[in-house]
C-alpha positions as CSV (number, residue, x, y, z in Angstrom):
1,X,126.6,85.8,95.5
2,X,128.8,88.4,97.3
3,X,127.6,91.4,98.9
4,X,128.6,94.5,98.1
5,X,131.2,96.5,99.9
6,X,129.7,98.7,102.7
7,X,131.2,101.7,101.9
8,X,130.0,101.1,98.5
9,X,126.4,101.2,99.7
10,X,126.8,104.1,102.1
11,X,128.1,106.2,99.1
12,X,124.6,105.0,97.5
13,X,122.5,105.6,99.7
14,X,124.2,109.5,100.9
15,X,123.6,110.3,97.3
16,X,120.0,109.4,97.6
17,X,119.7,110.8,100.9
18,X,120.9,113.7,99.4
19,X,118.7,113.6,96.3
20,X,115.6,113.3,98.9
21,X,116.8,116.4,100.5
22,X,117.0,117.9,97.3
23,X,113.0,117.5,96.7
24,X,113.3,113.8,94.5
25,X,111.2,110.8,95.6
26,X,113.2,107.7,96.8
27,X,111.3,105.5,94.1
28,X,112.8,107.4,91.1
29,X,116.4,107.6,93.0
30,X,116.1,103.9,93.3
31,X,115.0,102.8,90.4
32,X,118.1,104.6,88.5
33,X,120.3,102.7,91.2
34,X,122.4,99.5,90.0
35,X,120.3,96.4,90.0
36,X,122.8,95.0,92.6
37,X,123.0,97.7,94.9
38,X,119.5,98.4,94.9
39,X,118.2,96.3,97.7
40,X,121.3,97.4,100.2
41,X,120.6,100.8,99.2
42,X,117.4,101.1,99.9
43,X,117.2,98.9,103.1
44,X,120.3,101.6,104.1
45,X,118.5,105.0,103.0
46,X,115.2,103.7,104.2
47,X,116.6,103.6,107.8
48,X,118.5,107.1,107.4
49,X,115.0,109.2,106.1
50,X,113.9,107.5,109.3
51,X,116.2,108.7,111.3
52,X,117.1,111.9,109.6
53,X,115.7,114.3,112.2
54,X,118.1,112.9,114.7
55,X,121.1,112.9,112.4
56,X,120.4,116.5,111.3
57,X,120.7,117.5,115.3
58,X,123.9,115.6,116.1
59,X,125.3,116.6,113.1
60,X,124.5,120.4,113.9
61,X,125.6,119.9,117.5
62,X,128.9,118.0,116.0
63,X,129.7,120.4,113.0
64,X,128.2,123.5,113.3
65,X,128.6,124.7,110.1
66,X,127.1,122.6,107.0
67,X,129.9,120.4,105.2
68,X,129.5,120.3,101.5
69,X,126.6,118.8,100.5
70,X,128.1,115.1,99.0
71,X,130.1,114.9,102.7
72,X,127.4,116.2,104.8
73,X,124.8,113.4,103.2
74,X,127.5,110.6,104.3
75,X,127.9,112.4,107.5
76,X,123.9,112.5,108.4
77,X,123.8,108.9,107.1
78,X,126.1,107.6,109.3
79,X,124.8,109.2,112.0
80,X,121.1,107.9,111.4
81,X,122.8,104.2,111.2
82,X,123.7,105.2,114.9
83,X,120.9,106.5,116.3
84,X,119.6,104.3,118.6
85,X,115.9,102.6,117.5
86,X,115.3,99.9,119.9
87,X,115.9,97.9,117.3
88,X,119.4,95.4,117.1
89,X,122.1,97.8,115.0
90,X,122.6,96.9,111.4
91,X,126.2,97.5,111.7
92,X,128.7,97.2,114.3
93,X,130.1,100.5,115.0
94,X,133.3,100.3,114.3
95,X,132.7,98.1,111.5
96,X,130.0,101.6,110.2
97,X,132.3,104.1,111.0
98,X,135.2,102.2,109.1
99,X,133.7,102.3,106.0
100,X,131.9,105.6,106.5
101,X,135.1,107.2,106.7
102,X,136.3,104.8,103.2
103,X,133.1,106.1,101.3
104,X,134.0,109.6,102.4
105,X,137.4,108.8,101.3
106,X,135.9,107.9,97.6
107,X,134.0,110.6,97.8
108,X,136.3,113.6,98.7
109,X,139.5,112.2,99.8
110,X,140.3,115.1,101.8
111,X,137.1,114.5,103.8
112,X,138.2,111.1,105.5
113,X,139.9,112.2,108.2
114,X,137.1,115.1,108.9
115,X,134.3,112.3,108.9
116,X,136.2,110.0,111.3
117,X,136.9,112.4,113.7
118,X,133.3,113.4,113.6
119,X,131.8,110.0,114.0
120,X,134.7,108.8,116.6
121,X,133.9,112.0,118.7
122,X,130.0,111.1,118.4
123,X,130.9,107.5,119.9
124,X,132.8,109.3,122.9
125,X,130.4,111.8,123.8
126,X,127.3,109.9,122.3
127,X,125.0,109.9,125.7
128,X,125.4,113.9,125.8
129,X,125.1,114.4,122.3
130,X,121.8,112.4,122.0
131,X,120.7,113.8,125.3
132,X,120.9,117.2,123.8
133,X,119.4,116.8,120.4
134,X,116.2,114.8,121.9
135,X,115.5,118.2,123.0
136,X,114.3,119.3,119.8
137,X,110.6,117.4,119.2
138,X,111.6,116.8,115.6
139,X,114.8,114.7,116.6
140,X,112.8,112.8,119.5
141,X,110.0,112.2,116.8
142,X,111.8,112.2,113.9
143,X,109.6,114.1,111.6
144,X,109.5,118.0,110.3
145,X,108.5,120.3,113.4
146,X,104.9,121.0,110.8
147,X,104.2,117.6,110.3
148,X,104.4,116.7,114.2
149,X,101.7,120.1,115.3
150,X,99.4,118.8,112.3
151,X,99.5,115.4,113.2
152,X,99.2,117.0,117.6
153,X,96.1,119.1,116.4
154,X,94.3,116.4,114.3
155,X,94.9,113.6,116.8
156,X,95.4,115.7,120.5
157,X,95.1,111.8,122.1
158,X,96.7,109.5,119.6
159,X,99.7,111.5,117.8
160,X,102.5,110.0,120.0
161,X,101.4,106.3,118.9
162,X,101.0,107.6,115.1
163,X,104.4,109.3,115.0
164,X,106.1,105.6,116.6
165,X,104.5,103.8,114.1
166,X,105.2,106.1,111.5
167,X,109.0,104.9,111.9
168,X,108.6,101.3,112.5
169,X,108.9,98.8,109.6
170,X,106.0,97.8,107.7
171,X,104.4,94.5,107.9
172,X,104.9,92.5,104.6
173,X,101.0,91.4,103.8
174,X,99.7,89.8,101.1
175,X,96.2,89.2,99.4
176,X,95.6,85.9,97.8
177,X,94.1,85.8,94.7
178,X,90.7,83.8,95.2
179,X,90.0,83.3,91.8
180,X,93.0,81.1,91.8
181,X,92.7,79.2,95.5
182,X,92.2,79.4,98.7
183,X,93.8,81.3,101.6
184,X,94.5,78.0,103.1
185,X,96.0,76.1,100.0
186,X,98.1,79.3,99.3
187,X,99.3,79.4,103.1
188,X,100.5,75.7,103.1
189,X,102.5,76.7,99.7
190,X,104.2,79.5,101.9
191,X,105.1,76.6,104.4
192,X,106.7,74.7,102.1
193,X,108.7,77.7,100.5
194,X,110.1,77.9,103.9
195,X,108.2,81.3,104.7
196,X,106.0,81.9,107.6
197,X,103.0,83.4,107.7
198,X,99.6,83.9,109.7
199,X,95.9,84.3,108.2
200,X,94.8,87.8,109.7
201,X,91.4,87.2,110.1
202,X,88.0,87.0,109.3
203,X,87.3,91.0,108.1
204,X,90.0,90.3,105.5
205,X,89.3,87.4,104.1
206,X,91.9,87.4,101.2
207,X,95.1,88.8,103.7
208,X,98.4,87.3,105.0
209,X,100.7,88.3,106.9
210,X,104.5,86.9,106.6
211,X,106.7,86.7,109.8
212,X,109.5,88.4,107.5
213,X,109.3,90.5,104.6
214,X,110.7,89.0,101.4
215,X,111.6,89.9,97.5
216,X,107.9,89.1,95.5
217,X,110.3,86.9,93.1
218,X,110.4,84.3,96.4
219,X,106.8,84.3,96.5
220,X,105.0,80.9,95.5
221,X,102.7,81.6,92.1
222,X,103.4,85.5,92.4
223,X,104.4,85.8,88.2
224,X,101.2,83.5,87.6
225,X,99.1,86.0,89.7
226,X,97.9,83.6,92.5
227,X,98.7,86.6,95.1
228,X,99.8,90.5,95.7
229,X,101.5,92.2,98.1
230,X,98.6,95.2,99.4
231,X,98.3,96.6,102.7
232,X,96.2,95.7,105.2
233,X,93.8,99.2,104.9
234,X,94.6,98.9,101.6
235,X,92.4,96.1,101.2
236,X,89.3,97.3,102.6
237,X,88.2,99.3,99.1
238,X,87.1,96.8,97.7
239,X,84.6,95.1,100.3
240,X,83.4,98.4,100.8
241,X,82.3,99.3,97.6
242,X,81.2,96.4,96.1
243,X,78.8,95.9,99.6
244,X,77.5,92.9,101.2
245,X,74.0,90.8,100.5
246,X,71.1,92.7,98.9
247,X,73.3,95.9,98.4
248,X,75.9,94.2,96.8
249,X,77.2,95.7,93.6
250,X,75.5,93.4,90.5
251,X,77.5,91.6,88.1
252,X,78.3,93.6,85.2
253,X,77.9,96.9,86.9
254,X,79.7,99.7,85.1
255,X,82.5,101.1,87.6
256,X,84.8,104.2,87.4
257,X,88.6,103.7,89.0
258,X,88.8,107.4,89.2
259,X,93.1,107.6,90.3
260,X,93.3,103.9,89.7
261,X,97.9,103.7,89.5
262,X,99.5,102.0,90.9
263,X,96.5,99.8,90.4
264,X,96.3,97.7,93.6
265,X,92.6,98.8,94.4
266,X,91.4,98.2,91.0
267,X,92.9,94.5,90.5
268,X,91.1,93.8,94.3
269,X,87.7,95.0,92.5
270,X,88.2,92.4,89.7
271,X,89.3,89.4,91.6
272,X,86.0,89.9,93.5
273,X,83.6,90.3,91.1
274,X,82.8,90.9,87.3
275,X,82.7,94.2,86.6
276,X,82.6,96.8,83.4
277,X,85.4,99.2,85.1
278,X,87.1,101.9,83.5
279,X,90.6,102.6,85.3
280,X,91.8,106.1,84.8
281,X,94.5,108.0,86.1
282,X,96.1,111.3,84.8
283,X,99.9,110.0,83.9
284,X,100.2,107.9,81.6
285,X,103.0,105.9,82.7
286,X,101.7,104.9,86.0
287,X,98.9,103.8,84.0
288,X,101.0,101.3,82.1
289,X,101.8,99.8,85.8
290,X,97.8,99.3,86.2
291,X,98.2,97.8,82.9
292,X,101.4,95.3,83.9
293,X,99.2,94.3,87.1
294,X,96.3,93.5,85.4
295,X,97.9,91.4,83.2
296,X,99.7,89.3,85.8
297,X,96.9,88.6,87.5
298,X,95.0,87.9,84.2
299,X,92.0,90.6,84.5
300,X,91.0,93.1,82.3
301,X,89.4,96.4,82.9
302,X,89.4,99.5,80.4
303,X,92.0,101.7,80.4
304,X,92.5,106.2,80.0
305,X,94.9,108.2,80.8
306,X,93.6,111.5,81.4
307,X,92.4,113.8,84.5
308,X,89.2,112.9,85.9
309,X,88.4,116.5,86.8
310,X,88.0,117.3,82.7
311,X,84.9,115.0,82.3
312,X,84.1,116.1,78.9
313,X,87.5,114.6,77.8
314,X,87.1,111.1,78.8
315,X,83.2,110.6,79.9
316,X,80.9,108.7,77.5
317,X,78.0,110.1,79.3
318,X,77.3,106.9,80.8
319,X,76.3,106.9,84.2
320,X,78.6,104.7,86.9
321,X,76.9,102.5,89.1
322,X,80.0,102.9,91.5
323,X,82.9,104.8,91.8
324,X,86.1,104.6,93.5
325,X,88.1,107.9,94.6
326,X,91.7,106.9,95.6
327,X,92.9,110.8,95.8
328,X,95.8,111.9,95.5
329,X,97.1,113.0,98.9
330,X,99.8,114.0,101.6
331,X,100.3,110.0,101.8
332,X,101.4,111.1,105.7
333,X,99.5,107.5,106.3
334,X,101.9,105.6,104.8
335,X,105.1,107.0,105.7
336,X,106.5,103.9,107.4
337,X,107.1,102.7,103.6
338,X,108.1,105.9,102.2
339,X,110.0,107.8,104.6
340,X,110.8,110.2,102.4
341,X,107.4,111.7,102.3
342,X,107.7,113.6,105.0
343,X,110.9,115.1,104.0
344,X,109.1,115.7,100.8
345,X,106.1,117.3,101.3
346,X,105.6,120.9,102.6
347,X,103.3,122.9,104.9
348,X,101.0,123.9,101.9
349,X,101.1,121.3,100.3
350,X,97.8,120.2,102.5
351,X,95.6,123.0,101.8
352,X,96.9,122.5,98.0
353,X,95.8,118.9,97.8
354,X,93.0,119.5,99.4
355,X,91.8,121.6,96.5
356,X,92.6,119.3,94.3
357,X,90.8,116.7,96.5
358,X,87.6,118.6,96.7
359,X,87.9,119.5,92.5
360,X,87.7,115.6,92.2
361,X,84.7,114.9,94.4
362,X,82.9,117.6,92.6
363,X,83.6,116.5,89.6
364,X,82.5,113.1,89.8
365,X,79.5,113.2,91.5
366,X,77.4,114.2,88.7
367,X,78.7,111.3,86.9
368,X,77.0,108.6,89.6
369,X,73.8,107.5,88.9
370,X,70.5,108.0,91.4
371,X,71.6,105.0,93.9
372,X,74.9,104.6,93.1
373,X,77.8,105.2,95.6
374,X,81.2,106.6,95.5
375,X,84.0,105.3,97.8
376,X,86.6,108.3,98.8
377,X,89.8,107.2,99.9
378,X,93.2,108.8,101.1
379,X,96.7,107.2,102.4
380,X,96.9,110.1,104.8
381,X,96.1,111.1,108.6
382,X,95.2,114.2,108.2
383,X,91.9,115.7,108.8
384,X,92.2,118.3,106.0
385,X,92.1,115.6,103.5
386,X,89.5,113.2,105.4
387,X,86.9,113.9,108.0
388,X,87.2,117.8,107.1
389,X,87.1,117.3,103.2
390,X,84.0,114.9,103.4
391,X,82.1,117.3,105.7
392,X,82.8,120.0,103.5
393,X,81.4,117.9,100.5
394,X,78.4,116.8,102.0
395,X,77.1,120.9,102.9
396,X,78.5,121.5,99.2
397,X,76.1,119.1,97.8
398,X,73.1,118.9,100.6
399,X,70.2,119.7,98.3
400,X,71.2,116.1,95.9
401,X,71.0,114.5,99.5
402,X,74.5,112.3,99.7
403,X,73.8,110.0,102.6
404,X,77.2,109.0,104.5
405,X,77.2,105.4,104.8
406,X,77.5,104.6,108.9
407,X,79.6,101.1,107.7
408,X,82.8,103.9,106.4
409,X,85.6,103.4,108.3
410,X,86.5,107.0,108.9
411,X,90.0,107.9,109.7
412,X,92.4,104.1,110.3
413,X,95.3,106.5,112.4
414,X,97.8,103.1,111.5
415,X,98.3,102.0,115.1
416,X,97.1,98.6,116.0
417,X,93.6,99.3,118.1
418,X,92.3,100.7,114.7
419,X,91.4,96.5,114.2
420,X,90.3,95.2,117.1
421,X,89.0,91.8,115.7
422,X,93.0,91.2,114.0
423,X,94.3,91.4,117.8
424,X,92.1,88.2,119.0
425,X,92.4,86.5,115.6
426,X,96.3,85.8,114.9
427,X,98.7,84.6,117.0
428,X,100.3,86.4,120.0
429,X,102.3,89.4,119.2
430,X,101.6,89.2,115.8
431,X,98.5,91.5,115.9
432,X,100.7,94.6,116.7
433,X,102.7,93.9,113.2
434,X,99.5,93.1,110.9
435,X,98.6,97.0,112.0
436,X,97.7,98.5,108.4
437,X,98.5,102.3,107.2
438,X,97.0,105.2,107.6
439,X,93.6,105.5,105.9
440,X,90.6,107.5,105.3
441,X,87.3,106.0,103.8
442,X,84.1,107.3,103.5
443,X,81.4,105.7,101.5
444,X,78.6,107.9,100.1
445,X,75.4,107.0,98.6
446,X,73.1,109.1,96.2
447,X,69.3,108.5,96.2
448,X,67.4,107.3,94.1
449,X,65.1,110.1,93.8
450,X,66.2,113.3,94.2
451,X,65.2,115.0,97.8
């Protein structure tokens, strides 16, 4: 099958660009992109969000004043393809700022000749140029200048490695579906697909990790539901709130999946154990996704669509013997899969989900029975919607006696010493790449009898 024409793709992937910059997610940009440019087009606007800090202070040091919007996009895409990563160029240059200048041709024919003297003059002066805009902290970290002080005062010691990670690829890791075999069977099925992969250790007993990302289609027994693609912090929910030995959840215990879409965390639950679980989220159609995954993987769970901060419109009155709280958040922790967060989100957008954050907890609690235990979870690094939000709880509701369990992971920052034990169970140099996102967990109990 033939590839499509660059400068096809670079049109694309500006106009998502530009769409990003204009406040839309990447997911909803892509999903209205042709099926056969899709997968270009995202691999191309995935590196330019990455990079988009740096291409914003060439292109200002290049062109002073803003082109129009459909020929500045192309401009700061091309630009981000250029910015050196460390990483081996996807393009030659010449070959990149050929067909940048044909897609600006498409685009505004009258804007060819401006983009190829721009990118031809970045090539000439390009050790100045970069010298100059790796001045400015957000084009040497390539992130907005808010998100790099939040991330400097939350982590004074770590937030160099987190912002480097944040732009590195994501590992592609799986989680094997034990109901229908065994990490090991399911690994040798993977060798003889031709795809290599690594068990990641004993903590995650369900995880792989492939040497190179690949379309879930090329998966062995993905449409039959033998495996899913979840992230490596992802997949410590569900161990932690079902629990280990004596304290383990029972079978048949009623369980609430509080902001269950996508729906990742809640099919983990049921491939582990037999569970009465509700899975709730507050739009509708992301539901339906929890639905379709279910159904692949041939589990069933109850599902609502509604907000789980109006109790009296969904709750039976039943007490939960668990639930989990996957709140909506920043997702700052994952932002090495969606780049476009952080172009996306804004400075009070924090203290704003925070709220919401806190409504939930409150919410819910009332709902868990004497002894139960609720699971509170965010994709994010910052402290506002972890440590701090968790402490806050905690004074909030001191007199019911929560009790912090000391086996909650806390804040995972997404660089690689957050799992020691991965780094001396897989192979050499592999360890650094199995490194999951950015995480926050804290497991609370409530007694049994009330203080």
């Amino acid at each position: 099958m033939n590839s499509p024409p660059l400068a096809q793709l670079l049109s694309q992937a500006a106009d998502a660009l530009m769409a990003v910059r204009a406040g839309r997610s990447l997911t909803a940009v892509l999903a209205q992109c042709p099926a056969g440019l899709r997968a270009g087009t995202q691999a191309l606007a995935f590196h330019g969000l990455r990079c988009l800090a740096g291409a914003l202070a060439l292109r200002r040091l290049l062109v002073p004043k803003t082109p129009p919007p459909e020929v500045d996009a192309l401009l700061l895409l091309a630009l981000a393809l250029l910015w050196p990563t460390g990483q081996p160029a996807p393009y030659a240059e010449h070959t990149l700022v050929d067909q940048a200048v044909d897609a600006a041709r498409q685009r505004s024919p009258a804007a060819a000749k401006f983009a190829n003297a721009v990118l031809r003059r970045f090539l000439r002066e390009r050790q100045a140029l970069l010298a100059r805009a790796r001045e400015q902290p957000e084009a040497l970290w390539q992130h907005p200048a808010w998100w790099i002080a939040q991330v400097r005062r939350d982590w004074p010691d770590a937030w160099q490695a987190i912002l480097t990670q944040a732009n590195q690829r994501p590992p592609m890791v799986l989680r094997v579906n034990l109901r229908r075999g065994t990490v090991q069977s399911y690994l040798q099925r993977l060798h003889d697909a031709g795809l290599a992969a690594s068990p990641i250790g004993p903590e995650f007993g369900q995880a792989v990790l492939l040497a190179q990302a690949c379309p879930v289609q090329a998966l062995p027994g993905f449409e039959s539901g033998d495996v899913s693609v979840q992230d490596l912090s992802a997949q410590r929910a569900a161990a932690l709130l079902l629990g280990q030995g004596p304290a383990r959840l029972p079978a048949g215990a009623r369980v609430l999946d509080a902001c269950a879409a996508p729906g990742g965390k809640t099919a983990h639950l049921l491939e582990l154990a037999e569970l009465d679980l509700l899975a709730l989220d507050v739009d509708a159609q992301r539901l339906a996704q929890v639905s379709s995954g279910l159904a692949r993987l041939q589990l069933a769970a109850s599902l609502q669509a509604a907000d789980a901060r109006a109790v009296d419109s969904w709750w039976d009155g039943r007490p939960f013997d668990a639930i989990l709280l996957d709140a909506p958040c920043s997702a700052s922790g994952i932002t090495r899969r969606h780049p476009d967060v952080r172009w996306l989100r804004r400075p009070g957008d924090i203290a704003t989900l925070a709220q919401a954050q806190a409504g939930l907890l409150d919410a819910l609690w009332p709902l868990l029975r004497p002894g139960g235990r609720l699971l509170y979870a965010t994709c994010s690094v910052f402290k506002a919607e972890g440590s701090q939000q968790i402490d806050a709880f905690l004074q909030r509701h001191a007199a019911d006696g929560p009790h912090l369990d000391p086996a909650s992971p806390g804040h995972l920052l997404g660089v690689p010493d957050n799992l020691p034990s991965v780094a001396t169970a897989m192979p050499a140099g592999d360890a650094d790449l199995a490194s999951g996102d950015g995480f926050y967990y804290a497991l609370i109990h409530k007694p049994r009898h009330p203080p």
